[in-house]
C-alpha positions in Angstrom: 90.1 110.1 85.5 90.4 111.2 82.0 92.4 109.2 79.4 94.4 111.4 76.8 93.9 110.1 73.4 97.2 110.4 71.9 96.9 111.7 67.7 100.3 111.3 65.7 98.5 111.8 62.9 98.4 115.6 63.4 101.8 115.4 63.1 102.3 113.4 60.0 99.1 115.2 58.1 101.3 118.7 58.7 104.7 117.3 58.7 105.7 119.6 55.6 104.1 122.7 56.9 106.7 122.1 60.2 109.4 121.0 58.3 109.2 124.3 56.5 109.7 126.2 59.7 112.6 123.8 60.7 114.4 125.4 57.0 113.5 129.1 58.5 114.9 127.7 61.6 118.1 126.3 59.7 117.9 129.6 57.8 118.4 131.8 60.9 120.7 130.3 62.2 123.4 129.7 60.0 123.1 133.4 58.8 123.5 134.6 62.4 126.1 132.5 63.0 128.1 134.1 60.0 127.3 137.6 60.6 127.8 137.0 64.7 131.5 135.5 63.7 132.6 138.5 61.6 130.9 140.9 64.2 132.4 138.8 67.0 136.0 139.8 65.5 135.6 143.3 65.5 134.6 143.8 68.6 137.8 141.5 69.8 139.8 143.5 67.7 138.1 146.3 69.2 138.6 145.3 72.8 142.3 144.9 71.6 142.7 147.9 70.1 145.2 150.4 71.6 142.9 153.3 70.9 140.5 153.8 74.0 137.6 155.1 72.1 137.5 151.5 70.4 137.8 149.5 73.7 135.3 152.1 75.1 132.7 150.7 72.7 133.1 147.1 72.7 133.0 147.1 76.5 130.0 149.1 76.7 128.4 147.0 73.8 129.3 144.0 74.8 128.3 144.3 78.7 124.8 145.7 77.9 124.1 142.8 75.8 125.2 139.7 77.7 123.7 141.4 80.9 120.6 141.9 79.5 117.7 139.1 78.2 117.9 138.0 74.7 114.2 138.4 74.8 114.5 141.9 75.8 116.8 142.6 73.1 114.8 141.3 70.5 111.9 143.2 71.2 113.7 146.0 71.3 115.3 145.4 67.8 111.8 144.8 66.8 109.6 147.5 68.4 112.3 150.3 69.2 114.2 150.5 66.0 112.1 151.7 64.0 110.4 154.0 66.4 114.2 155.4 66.9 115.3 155.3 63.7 112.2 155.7 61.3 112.6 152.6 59.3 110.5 149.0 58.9 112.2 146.3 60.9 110.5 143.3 59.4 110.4 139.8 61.7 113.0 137.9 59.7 115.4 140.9 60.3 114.8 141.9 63.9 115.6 138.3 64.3 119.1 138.0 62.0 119.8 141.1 64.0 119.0 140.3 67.6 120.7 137.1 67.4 123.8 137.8 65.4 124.4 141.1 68.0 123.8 138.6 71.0 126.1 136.1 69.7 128.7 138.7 68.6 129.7 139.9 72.2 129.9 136.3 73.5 132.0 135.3 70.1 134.1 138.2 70.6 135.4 137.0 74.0 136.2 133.8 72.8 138.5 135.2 70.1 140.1 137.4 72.3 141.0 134.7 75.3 142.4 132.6 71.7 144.4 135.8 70.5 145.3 136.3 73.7 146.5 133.0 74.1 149.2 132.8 71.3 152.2 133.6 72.6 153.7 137.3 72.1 157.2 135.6 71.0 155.5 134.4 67.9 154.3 137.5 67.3 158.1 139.2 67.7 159.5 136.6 65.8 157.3 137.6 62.7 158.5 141.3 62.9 162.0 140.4 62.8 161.2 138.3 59.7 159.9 141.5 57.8 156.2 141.2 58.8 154.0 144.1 59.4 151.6 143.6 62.4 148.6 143.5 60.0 150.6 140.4 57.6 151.8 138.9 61.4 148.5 139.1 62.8 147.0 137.7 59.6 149.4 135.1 59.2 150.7 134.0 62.0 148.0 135.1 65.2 144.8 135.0 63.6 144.5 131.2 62.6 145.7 129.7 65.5 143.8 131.7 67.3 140.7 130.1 65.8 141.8 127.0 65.2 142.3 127.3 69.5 138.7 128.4 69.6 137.0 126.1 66.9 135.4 124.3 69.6 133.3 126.9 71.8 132.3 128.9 68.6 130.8 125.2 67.6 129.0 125.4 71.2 127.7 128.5 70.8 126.3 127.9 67.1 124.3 124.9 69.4 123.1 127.4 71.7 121.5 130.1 68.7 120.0 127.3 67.1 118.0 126.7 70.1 117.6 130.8 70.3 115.9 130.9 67.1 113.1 129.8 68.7 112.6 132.7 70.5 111.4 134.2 66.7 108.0 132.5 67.3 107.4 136.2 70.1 107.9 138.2 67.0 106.2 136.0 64.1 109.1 134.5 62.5 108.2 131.5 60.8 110.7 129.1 62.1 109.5 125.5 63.4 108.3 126.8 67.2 106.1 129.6 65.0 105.0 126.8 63.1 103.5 124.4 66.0 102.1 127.5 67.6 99.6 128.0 64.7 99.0 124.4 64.4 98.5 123.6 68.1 96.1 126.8 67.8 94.4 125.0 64.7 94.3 121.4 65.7 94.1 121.8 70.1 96.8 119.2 70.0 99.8 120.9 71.6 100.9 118.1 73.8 101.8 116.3 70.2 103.5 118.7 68.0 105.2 120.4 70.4 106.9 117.2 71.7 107.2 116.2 67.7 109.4 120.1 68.0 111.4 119.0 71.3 112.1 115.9 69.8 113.8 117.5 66.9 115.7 119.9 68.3 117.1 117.5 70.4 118.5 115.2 67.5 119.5 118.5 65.5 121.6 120.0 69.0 122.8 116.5 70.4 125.2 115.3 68.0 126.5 118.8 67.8 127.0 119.0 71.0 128.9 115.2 71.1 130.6 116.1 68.5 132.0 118.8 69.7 132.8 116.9 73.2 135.0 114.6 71.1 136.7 117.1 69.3 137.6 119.0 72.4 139.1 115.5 73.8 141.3 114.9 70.8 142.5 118.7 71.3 143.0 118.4 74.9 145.2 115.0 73.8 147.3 117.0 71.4 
């Protein structure tokens, strides 16, 4: 029986080359996030929209993307655009862009079911005041709509910063990138890719706590 000899040093020795794909990771996915919220909110306003041709879209959009692979996507953003469209997709892109599109159609159901959710009569009520449906939408719908949905968009920023990862297929330099060229390098991939589980989990736990509490003290209001 062979005994494995366990070396942490590989970790510490590299530490800083990892810890600067944990920044890319950081990097990725706070900019997706942003870009996924302000794309998620079109396409809710979209799906809300009384012209057809807008709802028409954001359906279509938003069904082809959450029933396909994230993988798949990405590849596609990365390989197929610039077949399509004649124009250099590099890897940090194709990943902002995979992920914040991916995000966006599941963001954009949770604002609409927190639109949806205020009740019309508010909405009235601002119109008889003198409100347009722009100012009452503004005013009155929008942030209590997203103070409603707060805590799912906070899930789903856990859930793409464990997507990011999947930038290592296309040579993004985030952290998993990272401890695939150094496991190639040092044959040590039972360390540094434990080291990498390790802190993603203490990175997406106490989001994901976090955001358990905050939904109890909602649910108590």
């Amino acid at each position: 029986m062979v005994t494995y000899q366990f070396r942490w040093d590989v970790i510490w020795n590299n530490l800083d080359f990892l810890m600067s794909g944990l920044q890319m990771t950081l990097f990725i996915s706070a900019t997706s996030l942003i870009f996924a919220l302000i794309g998620g909110l079109i396409l809710a306003l979209f799906d809300l929209s009384r012209f057809a041709v807008l709802r028409g879209f954001s359906l279509t959009l938003g069904e082809i993307i959450r029933n396909t692979p994230i993988l798949v996507q990405l590849l596609w953003v990365y390989y197929v655009l610039p077949i399509v469209f004649n124009i250099r997709v590099s890897s940090l892109a194709g990943i902002l862009i995979g992920l914040s599109l991916y995000m966006a159609a599941f963001i954009s159901e949770v604002y609409r079911a927190g639109i949806q959710a205020v009740p019309k009569g508010q909405r009235e009520a601002a119109q008889v005041l003198g409100l347009t449906p722009a100012q009452s939408f503004i005013r009155i719908v929008l942030p209590q709509a997203i103070r409603m949905t707060l805590p799912p968009l906070a899930s789903n920023f856990v859930q793409l910063i464990k997507f990011s990862s999947l930038g290592a297929v296309i040579s993004v330099s985030e952290i998993t990138r990272r401890g695939m060229e150094l496991s190639s390098s040092t044959f040590r991939p039972l360390e540094i890719f434990s080291f990498i589980a390790v802190v993603y989990f203490f990175i997406c736990w106490p989001l994901a706590m976090a955001i358990r509490i905050w939904e109890g003290r909602l649910a108590r209001r």
